[in-house]
Structures are given as C-alpha cells and as structure tokens.
C-alpha positions in Angstrom: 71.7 97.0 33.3 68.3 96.2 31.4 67.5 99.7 30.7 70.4 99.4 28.2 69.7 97.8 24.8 72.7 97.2 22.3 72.7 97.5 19.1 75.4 97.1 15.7 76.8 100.4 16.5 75.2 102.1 19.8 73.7 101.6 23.1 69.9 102.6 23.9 68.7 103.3 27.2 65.0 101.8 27.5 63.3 105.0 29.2 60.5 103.0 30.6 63.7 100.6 32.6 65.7 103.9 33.6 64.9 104.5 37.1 66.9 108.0 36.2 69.4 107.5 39.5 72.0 108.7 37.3 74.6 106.1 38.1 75.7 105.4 35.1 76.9 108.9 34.1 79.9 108.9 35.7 80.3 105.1 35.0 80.2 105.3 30.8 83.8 105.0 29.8 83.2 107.4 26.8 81.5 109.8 28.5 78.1 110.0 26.3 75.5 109.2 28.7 74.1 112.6 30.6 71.4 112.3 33.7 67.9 114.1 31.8 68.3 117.4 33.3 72.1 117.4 32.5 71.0 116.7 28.8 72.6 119.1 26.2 69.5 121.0 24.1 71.4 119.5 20.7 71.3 116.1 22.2 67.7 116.2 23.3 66.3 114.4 20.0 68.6 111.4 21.5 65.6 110.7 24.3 63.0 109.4 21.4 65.8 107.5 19.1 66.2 105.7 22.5 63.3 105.2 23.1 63.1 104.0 19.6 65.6 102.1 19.5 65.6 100.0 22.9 62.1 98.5 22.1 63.4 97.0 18.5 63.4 92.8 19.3 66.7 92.6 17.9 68.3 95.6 20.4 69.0 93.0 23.2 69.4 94.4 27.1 73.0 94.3 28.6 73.6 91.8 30.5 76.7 93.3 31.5 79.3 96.0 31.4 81.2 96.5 28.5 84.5 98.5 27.8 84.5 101.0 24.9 84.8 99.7 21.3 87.8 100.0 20.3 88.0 102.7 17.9 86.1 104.5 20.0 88.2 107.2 20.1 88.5 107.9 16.4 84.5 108.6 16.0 84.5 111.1 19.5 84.7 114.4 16.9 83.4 112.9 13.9 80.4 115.5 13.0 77.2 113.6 12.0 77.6 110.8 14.1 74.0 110.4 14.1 74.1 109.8 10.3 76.4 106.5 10.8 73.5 104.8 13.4 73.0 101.4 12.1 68.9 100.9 13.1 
C-alpha cells in the first residue's frame, strides 16, 4: 500500500515503492491502474506525473484500501481528464 500516494483528486503510485508484482491491477475498483508492460502508449506520460506526484509532502501513502469516489463513474469518459488533476 505505500507505493500509493493520494492526492485531492487522484492516486499516485511512488515508482521507486512499486515492487511491479502487478497485484493491484485486477484489484483497482475503477479499472485505471495497468502492470508497466500492459501500459497503453497514450497513457505512458502517466509514469513521470506519478512519479511526480507521489514524492510531493502533501501526497500522503495509503494506508489502506479505499472504494471508488463516488462520482466515479461520471468522469470514466470525460476527455481531458488529465486537464482536471488538482497538483
């Protein structure tokens, strides 16, 4: 759980935590987390804003497993998520 980092709006995975067992794939409720060799090409640039991300001081690690938000649903085909990222 302490490769994940939560922020407002998004969870980062810490890439120097990940042990990449890919146990968490089938284990995301929302379906947005993808082993590294699994990764879609468009979603590539997501590995550095992790990165990014999960070593801010305010991006906390999980502690524990969370459901989905829930309006999850209603942002799952929204285009330009990534524009909506609170940092």
């Amino acid at each position: 759980m302490s490769c994940f980092h939560e922020g407002p709006n998004f969870l980062a995975i810490d890439p120097d935590q990940c042990i990449d067992c890919s146990m968490c794939v089938p284990l995301c409720p929302v379906g947005a987390i993808y082993s590294e060799h699994d990764l879609p090409e468009d979603q590539r640039h997501f590995v550095a804003i992790n990165a990014e991300l999960a070593r801010r001081p305010d991006w906390l690690p999980l502690r524990k497993a969370k459901g989905p938000l829930p309006d999850h649903a209603d942002w799952a085909d929204h285009p330009d998520r990534l524009s909506l990222l609170i940092r």
